[in-house]
C-alpha positions in Angstrom: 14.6 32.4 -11.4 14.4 35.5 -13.2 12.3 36.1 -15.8 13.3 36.5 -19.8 12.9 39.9 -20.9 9.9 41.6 -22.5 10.8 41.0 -26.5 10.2 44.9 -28.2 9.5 45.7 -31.9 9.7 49.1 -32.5 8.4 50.8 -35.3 8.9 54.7 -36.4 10.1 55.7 -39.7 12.8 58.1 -38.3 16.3 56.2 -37.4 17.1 58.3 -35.0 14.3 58.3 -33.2 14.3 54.6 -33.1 17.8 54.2 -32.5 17.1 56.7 -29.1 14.3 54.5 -28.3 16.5 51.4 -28.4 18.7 52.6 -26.2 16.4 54.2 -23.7 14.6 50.8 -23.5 17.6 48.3 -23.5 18.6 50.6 -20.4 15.9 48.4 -18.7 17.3 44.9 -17.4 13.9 43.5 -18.2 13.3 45.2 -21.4 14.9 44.0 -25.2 14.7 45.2 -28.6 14.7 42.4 -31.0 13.4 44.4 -34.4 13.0 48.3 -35.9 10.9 48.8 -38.4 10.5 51.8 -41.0 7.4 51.8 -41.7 3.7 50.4 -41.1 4.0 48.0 -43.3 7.3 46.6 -42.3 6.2 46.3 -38.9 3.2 44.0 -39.6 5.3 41.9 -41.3 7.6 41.7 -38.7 5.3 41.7 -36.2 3.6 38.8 -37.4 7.0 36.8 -38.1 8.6 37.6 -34.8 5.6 37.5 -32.6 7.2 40.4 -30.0 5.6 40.4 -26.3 4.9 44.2 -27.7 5.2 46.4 -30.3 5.6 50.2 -29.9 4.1 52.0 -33.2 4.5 55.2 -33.8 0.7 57.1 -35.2 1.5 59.3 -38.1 4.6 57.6 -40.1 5.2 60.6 -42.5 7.8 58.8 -45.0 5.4 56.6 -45.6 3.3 56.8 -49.4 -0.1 57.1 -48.5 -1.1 54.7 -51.1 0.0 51.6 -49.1 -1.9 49.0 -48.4 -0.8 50.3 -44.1 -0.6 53.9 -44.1 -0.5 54.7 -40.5 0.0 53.6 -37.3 -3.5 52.9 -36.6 -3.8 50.9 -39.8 -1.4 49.0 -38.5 -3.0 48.6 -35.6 -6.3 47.2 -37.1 -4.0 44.9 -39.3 -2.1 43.7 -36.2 -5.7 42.9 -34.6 -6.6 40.7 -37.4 -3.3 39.0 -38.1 -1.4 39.1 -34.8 -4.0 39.6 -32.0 -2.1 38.4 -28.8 0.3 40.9 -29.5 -0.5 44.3 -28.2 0.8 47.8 -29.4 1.5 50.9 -27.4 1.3 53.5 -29.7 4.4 56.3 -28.6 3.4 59.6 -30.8 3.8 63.3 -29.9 0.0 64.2 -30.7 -2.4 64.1 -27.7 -5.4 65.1 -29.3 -8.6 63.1 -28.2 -9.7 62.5 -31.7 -6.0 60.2 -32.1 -6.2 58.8 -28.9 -9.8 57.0 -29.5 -8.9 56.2 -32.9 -5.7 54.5 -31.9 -7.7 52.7 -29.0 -11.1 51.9 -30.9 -8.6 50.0 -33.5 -6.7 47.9 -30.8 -4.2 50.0 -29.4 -3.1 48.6 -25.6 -1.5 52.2 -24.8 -0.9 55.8 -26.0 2.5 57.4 -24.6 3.7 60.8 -25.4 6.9 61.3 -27.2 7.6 64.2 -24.8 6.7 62.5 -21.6 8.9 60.6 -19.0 11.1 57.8 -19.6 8.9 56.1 -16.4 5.6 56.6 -18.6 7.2 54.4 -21.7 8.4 51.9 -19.3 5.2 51.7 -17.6 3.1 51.5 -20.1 5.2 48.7 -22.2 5.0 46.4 -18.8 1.5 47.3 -18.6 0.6 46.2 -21.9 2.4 42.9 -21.9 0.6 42.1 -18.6 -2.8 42.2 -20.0 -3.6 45.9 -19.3 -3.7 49.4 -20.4 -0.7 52.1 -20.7 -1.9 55.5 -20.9 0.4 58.5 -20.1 -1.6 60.4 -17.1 -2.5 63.5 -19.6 -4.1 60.7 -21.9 -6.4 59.8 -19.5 -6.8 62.9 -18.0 -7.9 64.1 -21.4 -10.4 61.5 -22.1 -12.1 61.3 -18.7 -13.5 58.0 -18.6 -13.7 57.4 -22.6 -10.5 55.2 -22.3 -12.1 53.1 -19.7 -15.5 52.6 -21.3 -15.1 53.6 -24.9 -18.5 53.5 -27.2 -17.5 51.0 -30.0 -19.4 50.8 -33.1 -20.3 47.0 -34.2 -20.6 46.9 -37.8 -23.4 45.5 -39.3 -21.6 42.1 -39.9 -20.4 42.2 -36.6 -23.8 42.3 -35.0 -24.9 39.6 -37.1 -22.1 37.7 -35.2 -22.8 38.6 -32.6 -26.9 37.3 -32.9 -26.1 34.3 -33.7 -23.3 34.0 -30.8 -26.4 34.7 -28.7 -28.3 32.3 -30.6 -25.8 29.6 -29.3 -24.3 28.9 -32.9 -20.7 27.7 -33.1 -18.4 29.2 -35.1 -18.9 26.9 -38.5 -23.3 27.4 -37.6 -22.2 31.1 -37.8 -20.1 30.6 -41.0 -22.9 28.7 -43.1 -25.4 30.7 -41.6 -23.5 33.9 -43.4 -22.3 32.0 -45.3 -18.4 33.4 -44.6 -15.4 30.8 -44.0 -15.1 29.8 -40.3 -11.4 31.6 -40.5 -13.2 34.7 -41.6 -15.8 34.1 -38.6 -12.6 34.3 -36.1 -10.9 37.5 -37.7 -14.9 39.1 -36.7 -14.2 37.8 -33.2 -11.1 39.0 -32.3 -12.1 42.3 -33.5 -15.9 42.2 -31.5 -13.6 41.0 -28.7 -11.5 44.0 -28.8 -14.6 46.9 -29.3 -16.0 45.5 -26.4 -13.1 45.1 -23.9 -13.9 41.3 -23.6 -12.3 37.8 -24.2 -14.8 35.3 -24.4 -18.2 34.4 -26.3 -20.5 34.8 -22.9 -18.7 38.3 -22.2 -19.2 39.5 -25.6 -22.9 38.8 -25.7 -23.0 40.4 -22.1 -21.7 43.5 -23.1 -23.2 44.0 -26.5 -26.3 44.6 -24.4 -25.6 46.4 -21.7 -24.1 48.5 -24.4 -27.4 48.6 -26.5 -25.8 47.3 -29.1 -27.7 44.2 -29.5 -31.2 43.2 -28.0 -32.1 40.0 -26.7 -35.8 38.7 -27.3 
């Protein structure tokens, strides 16, 4: 039996760019656009109602007032980690620059595609990202050698709290009355710690935050 296609939201705040996109990707048998959005914003919303298998986001949205609560792409992103965290985004830009690839990626990103790459790249890197994985265009990677793979994240001070007292063997509500946060507040902390590190469970995160040297255990 074959399989439903992947379910697409993509967001870019020019209409003609997303109306290429559309039908570049609906050329795919496997592939379907269900939503466009304008801006960053718009696509969180969306994102969260419609609950895509993957959302491509453009970086820089340059319609968009810079005053907004979601400026950017990669505010998006973070937003999308919080709110919508199964759902990964493949950001599709024309800048390459290493400082906008680790930014998109540190915040959640699942992929970084060039605008001016191959048709294969997008395709690949959309399958890729609903499958669990990564999708990086080959000059991405190229580019980064090795900081895609293993990228330095920064725990913030809260998060390494959290990440104590996960070590500590404290449940999410010990954790909460401990800092004295809500347990929903506790989770938002998670998903994000999850992501930094490249992890998907409580043992994992603990494991990494010190092979990292982000955290020491006495």
């Amino acid at each position: 039996m074959t399989p439903p296609p992947l379910r697409l939201l993509i967001a870019d705040d020019h209409a003609v760019v997303r109306a290429g996109l559309r039908a570049l990707l609906e050329g795919e048998p496997d592939l379907d656009v269900i939503a466009e959005a304008g801006d960053p914003g718009e696509a969180v919303r969306l994102t969260v109602s419609l609950a895509p298998d993957v959302v491509l986001m453009d970086l820089r949205f340059e319609n968009t007032d810079r005053g907004a609560a979601v400026a950017d792409g990669v505010e998006a992103v973070r937003a999308l980690a919080a709110q919508a965290p199964s759902v990964p985004v493949v950001m599709l830009t024309s800048y390459s620059g290493r400082t906008d690839v680790v930014r998109a990626l540190e915040a959640g990103a699942r992929g970084y595609v060039l605008k001016a790459g191959p048709p294969e790249d997008l395709f690949r890197a959309v399958r890729g990202a609903a499958a669990g994985g990564m999708g990086l265009a080959p000059e991405i990677v190229g580019g980064l050698v090795g900081q895609v793979a293993a990228p330095a994240p920064e725990l913030t001070g809260r998060e390494r709290e959290v990440v104590r007292l996960m070590a500590d063997g404290h449940s999410n509500r010990a954790i909460a009355e401990s800092l004295y946060l809500s347990e929903a507040t506790i989770k938002t902390h998670l998903v994000r710690i999850y992501r930094k590190l490249g992890v998907d469970n409580r043992a994992a995160a603990v494991s990494e935050a010190v092979r990292r040297g982000l955290l020491e255990l006495t």
